[in-house]
C-alpha positions in Angstrom: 113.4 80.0 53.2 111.0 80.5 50.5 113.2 80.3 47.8 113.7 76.9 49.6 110.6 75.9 49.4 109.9 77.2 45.8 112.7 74.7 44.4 111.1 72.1 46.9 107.9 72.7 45.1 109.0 72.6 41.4 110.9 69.3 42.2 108.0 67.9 43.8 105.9 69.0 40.7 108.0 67.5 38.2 108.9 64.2 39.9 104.8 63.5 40.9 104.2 64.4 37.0 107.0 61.8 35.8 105.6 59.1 38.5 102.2 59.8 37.0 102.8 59.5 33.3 104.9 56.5 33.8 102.9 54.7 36.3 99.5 55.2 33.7 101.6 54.0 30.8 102.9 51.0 32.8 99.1 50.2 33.9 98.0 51.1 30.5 100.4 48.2 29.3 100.0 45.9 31.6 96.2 45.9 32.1 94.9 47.3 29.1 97.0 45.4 26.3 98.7 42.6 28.3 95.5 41.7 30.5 93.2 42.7 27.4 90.7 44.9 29.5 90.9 47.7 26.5 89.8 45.1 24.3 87.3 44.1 26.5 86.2 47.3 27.2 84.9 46.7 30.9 85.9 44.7 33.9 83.7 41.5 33.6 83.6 41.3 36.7 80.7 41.9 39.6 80.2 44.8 39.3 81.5 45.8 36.2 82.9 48.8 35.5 83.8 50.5 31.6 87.2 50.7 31.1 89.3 53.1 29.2 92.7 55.3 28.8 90.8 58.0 30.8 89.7 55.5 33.5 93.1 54.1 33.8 95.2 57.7 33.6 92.5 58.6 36.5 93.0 55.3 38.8 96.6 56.1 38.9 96.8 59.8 39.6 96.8 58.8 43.2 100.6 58.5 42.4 100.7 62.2 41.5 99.6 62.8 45.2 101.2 60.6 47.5 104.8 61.7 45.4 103.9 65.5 44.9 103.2 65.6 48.9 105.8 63.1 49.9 108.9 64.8 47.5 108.2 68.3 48.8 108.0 67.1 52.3 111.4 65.5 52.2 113.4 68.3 49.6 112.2 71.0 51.9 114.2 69.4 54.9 117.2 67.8 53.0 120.1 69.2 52.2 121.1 69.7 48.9 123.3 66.9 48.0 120.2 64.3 49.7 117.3 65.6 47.1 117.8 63.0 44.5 118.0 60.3 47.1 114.4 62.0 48.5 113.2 62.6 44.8 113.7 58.9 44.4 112.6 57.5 47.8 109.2 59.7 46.9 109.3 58.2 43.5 108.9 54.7 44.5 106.6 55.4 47.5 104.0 57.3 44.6 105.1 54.1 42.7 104.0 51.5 44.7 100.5 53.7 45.8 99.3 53.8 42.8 100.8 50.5 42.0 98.7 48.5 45.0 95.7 50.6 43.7 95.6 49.1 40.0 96.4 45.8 41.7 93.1 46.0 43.7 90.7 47.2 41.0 91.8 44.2 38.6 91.6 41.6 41.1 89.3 38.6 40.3 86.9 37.3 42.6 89.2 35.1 44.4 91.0 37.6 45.4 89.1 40.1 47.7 91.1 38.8 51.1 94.6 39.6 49.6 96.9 41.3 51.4 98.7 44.2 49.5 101.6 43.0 48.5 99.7 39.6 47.5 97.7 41.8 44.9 100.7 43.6 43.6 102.5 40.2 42.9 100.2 39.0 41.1 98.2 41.3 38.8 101.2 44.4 38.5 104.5 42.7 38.8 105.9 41.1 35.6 109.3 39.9 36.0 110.5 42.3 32.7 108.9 45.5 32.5 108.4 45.8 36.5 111.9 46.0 37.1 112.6 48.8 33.7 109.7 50.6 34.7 111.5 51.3 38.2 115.1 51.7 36.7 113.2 54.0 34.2 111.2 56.0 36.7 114.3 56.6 38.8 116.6 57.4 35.8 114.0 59.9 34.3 113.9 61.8 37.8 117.2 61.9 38.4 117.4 63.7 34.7 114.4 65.9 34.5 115.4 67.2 38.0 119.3 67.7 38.3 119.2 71.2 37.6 116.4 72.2 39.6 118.8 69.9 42.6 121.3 72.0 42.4 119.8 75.5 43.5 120.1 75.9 47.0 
């Protein structure tokens, strides 16, 4: 049982680290070059708040959590030949956390009454580098974890 949980924990570990570092890149890209908030250097809106590649690698390390607690949950119960389909399914749901989160910070004025996924289609989704960084994310886990998946 512990050695169970051990490999649980070291898959968990690396796929919440992966979701991290991709999901600050992604942001990184997509707010701070694409949006122009780097070059800015704050959030001109009320109130506004300094930004930077420490404040962005911050606002997304709730990814880190919600995947770290969600992939050890689920590869502690699953069977062996199920932990990349849990690795993944954690992947996305740390994804889309910290995803939703971004979405909210950079929302303008207009915006304060959106609904989650209204945020996230607007200021995170771009209809290129969305759909890679998913198809990325999942590909990376799938590789930085196979040999870790199959340990019993």
């Amino acid at each position: 049982m512990l050695s169970r949980l051990t490999t649980a924990a070291y898959l968990a570990m690396l796929t919440a680290l992966w979701c991290w570092l991709l999901t600050a890149s992604y942001v990184i890209w997509k707010f701070g070059f694409v949006e122009g908030y780097l070059a800015l250097g704050q959030i001109p809106f009320n109130p506004s708040i300094p930004i930077n590649y420490l404040l962005l690698f911050i606002l997304t390390f709730g990814a880190f959590g919600i995947t770290f607690v969600t992939a050890f949950a689920l590869t502690a119960i699953a069977p062996p030949r199920l932990r990349l389909l849990a690795l993944c399914m954690a992947w996305i749901v740390g994804g889309a956390f910290a995803s939703l989160d971004a979405s909210f910070l950079f929302l303008d004025h207009g915006g304060g009454t959106w609904l989650p996924h209204e945020a996230f289609l607007a200021r995170f989704y771009h209809p290129i580098a969305t759909p890679f960084w998913i198809v990325f994310g999942l590909a990376g886990t799938a590789s930085l974890t196979r040999s870790l998946r199959a340990k019993p």
